[in-house]
N, C-alpha and C positions, 0 to 999 in steps of 0.2 A: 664572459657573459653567461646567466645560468639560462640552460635553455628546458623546458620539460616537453617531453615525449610525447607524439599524439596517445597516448595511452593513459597518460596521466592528465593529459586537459581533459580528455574525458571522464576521468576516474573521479577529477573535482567536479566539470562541471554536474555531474550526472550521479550523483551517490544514489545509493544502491535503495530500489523501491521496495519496499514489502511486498511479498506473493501474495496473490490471493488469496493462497490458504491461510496465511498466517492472519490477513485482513479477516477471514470467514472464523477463525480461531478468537480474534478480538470481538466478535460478533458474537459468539458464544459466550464465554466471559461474560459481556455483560448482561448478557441473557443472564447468566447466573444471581449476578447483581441484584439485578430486577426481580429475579423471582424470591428472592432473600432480602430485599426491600422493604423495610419498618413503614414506609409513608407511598402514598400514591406516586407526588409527586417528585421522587428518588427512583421508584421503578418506570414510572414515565421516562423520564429523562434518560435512563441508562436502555431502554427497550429502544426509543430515539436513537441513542449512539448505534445500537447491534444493527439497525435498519441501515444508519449510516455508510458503520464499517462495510456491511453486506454491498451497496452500492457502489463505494469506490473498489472492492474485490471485480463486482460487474465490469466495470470500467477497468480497472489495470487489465481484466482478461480480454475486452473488446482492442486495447490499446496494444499489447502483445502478438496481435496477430494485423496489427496495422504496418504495412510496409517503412513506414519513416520509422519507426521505432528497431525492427530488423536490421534495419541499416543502421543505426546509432549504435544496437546491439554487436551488431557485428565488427564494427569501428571498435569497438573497446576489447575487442577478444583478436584484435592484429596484434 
């Protein structure tokens, strides 16, 4: 029987989140977008996304420092 590792049910269940930096990096980008934007409603929408990406940065940094998630963390670094 194949059996996988607690290491590896967590590796699937749990693939790996984007940092917030990289979130706050996508957030620029489309700042860029936007300001290089032919039509309102193209820089609208891509200023939308930065505000987004910005948001879930907030949150993955509020959630990193939430205990359940330390422990899941830590689970997958045994």
């Amino acid at each position: 029987m194949f059996e996988l590792s607690r290491n590896a049910v967590f590796a699937l269940l749990l693939p790996r989140m984007l940092q917030a930096q990289e979130m706050r990096a996508k957030a620029e980008q489309c700042e860029r977008v936007a300001a290089g934007a032919s039509d309102r409603l193209t820089a609208y929408t891509f200023r939308e996304l930065a505000t987004q990406w910005r948001e879930m940065a907030d949150q993955v940094e509020k959630l990193e420092h939430a205990p359940i998630y330390q422990t899941i963390r830590d689970r997958r670094t045994d």
